[in-house]
C-alpha positions in Angstrom: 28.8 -16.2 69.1 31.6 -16.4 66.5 34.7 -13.8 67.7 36.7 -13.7 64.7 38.6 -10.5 65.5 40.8 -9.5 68.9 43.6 -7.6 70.0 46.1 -8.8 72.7 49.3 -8.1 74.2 51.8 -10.8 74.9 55.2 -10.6 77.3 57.5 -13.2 77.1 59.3 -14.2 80.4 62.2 -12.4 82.2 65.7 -14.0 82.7 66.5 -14.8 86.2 69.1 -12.5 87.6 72.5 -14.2 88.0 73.6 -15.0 91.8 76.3 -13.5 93.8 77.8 -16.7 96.1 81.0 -18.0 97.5 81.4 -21.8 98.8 82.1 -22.3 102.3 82.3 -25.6 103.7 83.9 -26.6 107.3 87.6 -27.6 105.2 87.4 -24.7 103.0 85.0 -21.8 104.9 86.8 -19.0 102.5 85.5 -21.0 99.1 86.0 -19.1 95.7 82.6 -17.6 93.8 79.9 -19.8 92.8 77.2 -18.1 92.2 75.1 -19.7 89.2 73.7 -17.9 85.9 69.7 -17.2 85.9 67.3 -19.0 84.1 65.9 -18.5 80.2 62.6 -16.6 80.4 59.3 -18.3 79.0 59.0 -18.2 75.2 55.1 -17.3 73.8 54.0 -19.9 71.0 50.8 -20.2 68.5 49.5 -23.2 67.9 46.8 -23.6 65.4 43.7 -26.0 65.4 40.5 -26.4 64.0 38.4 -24.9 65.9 37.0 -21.6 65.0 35.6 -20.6 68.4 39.0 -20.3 69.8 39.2 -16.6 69.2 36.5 -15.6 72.0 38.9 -16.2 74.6 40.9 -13.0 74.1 38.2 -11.1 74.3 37.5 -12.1 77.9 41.3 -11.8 78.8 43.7 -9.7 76.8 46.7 -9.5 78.5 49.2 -12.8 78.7 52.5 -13.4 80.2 55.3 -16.1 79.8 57.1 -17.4 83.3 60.0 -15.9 84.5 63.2 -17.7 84.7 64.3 -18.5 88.3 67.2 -16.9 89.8 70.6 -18.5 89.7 71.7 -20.3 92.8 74.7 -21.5 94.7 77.0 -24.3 93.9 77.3 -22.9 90.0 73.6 -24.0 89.7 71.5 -22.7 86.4 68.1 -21.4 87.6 65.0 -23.2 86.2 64.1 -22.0 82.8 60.7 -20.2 82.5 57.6 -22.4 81.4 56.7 -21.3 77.1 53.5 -20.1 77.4 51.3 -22.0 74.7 48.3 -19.8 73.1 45.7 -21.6 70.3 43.8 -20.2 67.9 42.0 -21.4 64.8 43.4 -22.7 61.6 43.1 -19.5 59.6 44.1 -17.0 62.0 46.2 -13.9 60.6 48.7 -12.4 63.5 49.4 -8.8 63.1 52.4 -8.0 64.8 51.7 -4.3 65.1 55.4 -3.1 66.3 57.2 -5.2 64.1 54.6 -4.5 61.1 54.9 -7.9 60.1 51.9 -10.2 59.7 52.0 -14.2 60.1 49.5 -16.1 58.3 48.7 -19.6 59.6 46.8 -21.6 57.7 47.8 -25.5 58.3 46.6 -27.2 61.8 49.1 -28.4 64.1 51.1 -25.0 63.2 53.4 -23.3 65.4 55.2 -20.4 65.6 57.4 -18.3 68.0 55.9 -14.8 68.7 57.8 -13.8 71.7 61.4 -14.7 72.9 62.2 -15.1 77.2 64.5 -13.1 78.2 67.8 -14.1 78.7 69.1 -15.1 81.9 72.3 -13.5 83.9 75.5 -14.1 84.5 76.1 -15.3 87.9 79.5 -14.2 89.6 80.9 -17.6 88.8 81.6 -16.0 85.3 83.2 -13.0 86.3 86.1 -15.1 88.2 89.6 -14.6 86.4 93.5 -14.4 87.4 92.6 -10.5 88.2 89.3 -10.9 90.1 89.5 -13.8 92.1 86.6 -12.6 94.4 84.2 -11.6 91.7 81.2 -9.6 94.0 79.6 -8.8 90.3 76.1 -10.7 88.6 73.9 -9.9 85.6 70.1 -8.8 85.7 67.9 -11.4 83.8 66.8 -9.5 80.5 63.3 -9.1 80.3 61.4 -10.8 77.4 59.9 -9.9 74.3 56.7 -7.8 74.6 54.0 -7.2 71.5 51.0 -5.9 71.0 48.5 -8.4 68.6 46.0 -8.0 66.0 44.5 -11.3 65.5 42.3 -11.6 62.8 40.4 -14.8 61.5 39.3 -15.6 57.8 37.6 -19.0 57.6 38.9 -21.5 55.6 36.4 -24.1 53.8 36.3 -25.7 50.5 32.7 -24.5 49.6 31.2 -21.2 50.5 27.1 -20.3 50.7 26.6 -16.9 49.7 23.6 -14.7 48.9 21.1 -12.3 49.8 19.7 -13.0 53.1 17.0 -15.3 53.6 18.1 -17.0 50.4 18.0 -21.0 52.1 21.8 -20.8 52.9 21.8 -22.3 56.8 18.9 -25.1 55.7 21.2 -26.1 52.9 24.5 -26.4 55.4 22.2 -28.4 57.9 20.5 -30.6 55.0 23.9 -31.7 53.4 26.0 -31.8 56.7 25.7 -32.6 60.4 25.6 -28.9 60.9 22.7 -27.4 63.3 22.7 -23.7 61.9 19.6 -21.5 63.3 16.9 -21.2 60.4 14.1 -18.5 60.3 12.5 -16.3 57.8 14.7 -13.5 58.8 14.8 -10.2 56.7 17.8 -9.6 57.4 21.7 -10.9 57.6 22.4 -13.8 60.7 25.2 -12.9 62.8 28.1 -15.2 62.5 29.0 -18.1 60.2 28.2 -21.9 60.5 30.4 -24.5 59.4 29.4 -28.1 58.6 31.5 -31.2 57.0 30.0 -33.1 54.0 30.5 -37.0 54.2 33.8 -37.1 52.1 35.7 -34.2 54.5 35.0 -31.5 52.6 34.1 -28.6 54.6 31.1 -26.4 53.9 30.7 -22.8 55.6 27.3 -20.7 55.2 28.5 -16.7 55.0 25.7 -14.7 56.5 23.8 -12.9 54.0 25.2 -10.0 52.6 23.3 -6.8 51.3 24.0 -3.6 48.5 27.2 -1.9 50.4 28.5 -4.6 52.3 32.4 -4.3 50.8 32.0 -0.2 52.0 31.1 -1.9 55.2 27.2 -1.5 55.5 25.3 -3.8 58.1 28.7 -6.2 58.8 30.0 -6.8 55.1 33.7 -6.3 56.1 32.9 -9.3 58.4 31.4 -11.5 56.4 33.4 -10.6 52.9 36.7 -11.8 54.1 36.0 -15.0 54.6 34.7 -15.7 51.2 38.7 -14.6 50.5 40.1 -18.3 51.5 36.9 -20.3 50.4 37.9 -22.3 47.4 34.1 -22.5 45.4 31.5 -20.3 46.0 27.9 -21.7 46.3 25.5 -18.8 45.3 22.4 -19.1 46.7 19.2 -17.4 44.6 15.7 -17.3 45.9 13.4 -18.8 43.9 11.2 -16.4 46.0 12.8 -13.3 44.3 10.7 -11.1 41.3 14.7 -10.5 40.4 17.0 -13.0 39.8 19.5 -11.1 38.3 19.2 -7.9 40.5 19.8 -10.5 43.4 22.4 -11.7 41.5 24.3 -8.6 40.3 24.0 -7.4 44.0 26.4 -10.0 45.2 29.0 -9.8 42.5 29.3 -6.4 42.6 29.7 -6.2 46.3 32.0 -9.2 45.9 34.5 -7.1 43.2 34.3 -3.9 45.1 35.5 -5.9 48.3 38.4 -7.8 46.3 38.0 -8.1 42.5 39.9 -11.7 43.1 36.6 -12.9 45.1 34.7 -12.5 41.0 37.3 -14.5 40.1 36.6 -18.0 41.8 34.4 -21.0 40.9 30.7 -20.4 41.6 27.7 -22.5 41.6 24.2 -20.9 41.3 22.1 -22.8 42.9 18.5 -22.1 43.5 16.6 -22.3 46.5 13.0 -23.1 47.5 11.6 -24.3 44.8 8.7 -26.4 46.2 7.5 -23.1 45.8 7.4 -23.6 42.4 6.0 -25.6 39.3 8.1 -27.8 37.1 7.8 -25.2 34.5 9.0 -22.5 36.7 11.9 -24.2 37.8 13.0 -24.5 34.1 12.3 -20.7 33.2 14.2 -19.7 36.5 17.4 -22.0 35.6 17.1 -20.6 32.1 17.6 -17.3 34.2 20.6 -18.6 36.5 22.4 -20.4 33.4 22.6 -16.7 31.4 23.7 -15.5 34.4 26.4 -17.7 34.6 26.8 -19.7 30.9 30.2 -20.9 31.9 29.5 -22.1 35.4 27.2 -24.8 37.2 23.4 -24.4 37.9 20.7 -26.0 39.8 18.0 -26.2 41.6 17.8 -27.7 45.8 14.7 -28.4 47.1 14.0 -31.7 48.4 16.2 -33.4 51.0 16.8 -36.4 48.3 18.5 -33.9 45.7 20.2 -33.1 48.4 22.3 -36.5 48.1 22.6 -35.9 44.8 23.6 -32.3 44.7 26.2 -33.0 46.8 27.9 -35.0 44.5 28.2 -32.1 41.9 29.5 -29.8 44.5 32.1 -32.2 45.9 33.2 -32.3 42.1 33.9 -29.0 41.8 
């Protein structure tokens, strides 16, 4: 199951404390201080990739800790740095940082980004030495690392969107134009997660469970489902040809769309209709009629046969 929503904490790693140490050697067994400086706590990093599964991970563990820097040791030596602590989530992936009230928005694979610094490490008594202290007994605590608590919040991000009542043929037109393996079945009501398949030039497809009237005031999940249409660059709207209202249907989504984020009415749309072996010739054409008043400045068609499929995904590839 798709988690596209968690909340962590994350503690970068302590500084090693700085050590207190004089040399003694058989020739010299009253040595001066050299007691070496502590090592840099772990630093926590994202790193993006495309994978949008990543997320259900911190649900299972929340809590996650950078190493600690190593104390500092005789002979002026530096204390091993603590190991960054790597953390990946999907391509798409808002960060909330909730006590800084600052948000990072990654949206490019391969992208990185420091959330929380180690901790400084201390001074060892080596540093205190000086014409007036010669026998410095004196060291530094390691300062402990950043600590944050995390909102992580993922919005999909695919160049063609399937939206629509439920039940409208979204999933068998993701698995009929791409690789994808999405669960079909006459269900009356929405599917639980998104799917996400790859047509054969790249381009990435993802089917938004159905949405219903008061999704964008957050009936059944629409707060789920609506933000990822927010990063989908061309909508594919999927009608019924099973429907006895084509434009209720219709008006159902766009308003639910506008409530949610009146940018959302705003992209490219296709209105594409579904299940039409259902149909006759001539009730194909009186239902486009339908879809192109619907949408006079847009695309139509109709998907019904796994051939048109081919073809159909040429027009949506050159939208």
């Amino acid at each position: 199951m798709l988690v596209d929503e968690a909340k962590i904490t994350v503690t970068a790693g302590k500084g090693g404390d700085g050590a207190v140490h004089f040399s003694s050697s058989r020739h010299n067994p009253k040595g001066g201080p050299d007691g070496g400086n502590g090592g840099k706590g772990g630093d926590v990093y994202f790193h993006t990739a495309r994978d949008i599964m990543l997320l259900k991970k911190y649900k299972a563990q929340t809590r996650f800790r950078a190493q600690n820097g190593q104390r500092g040791g005789d002979k002026d030596k530096t204390g091993a740095d603590g190991q960054d602590l790597i953390l990946k989530i999907p391509v798409g992936t808002q960060v909330e940082v909730i006590e800084k009230k600052e948000t990072h928005d990654l949206t490019r694979s391969g992208q990185e980004i420091l959330i929380a610094a180690g901790g400084k490490g201390g001074r060892g008594n080596t540093a205190f030495k000086s014409s007036r202290n010669t026998t410095p007994r004196q060291s530094d605590f390691g300062k402990e690392g950043e600590f944050f608590t995390l909102a992580l919040h993922l919005k999909l991000i695919a160049d063609f969107g399937f939206i629509g009542l439920p039940n409208a043929g979204k999933s068998s037109l993701l698995n009929a134009l791409t690789k994808a393996r999405a669960r079909v079945a006459a269900y009356p009501f929405t599917t639980l997660e998104p799917n996400l398949g790859v047509l054969p030039n790249g381009l990435v497809v993802a089917d938004i469970p159905g949405l219903i009237g008061g999704a964008s005031k957050g009936k059944g999940l629409g707060h789920k489902f609506l933000k990822h249409i927010e990063r989908t660059k061309t909508l594919l709207h999927c009608l019924s040809s099973e429907s006895l209202d084509l434009e209720k249907d219709y008006r159902i989504i766009r308003r639910e769309l506008t409530d949610f984020n009146p940018l959302l009415s705003k992209k490219k749309e296709l209105l594409i209709l579904t299940k039409t072996d259902l149909l006759t010739t001539k009730e194909i054409k009186e239902k486009l009629k339908v879809l192109k008043k619907l949408n006079p400045s847009g695309h139509s068609t109709s998907i019904h046969k796994p051939d048109l499929l081919k073809e159909n995904s040429d027009l949506i590839c050159q939208l």
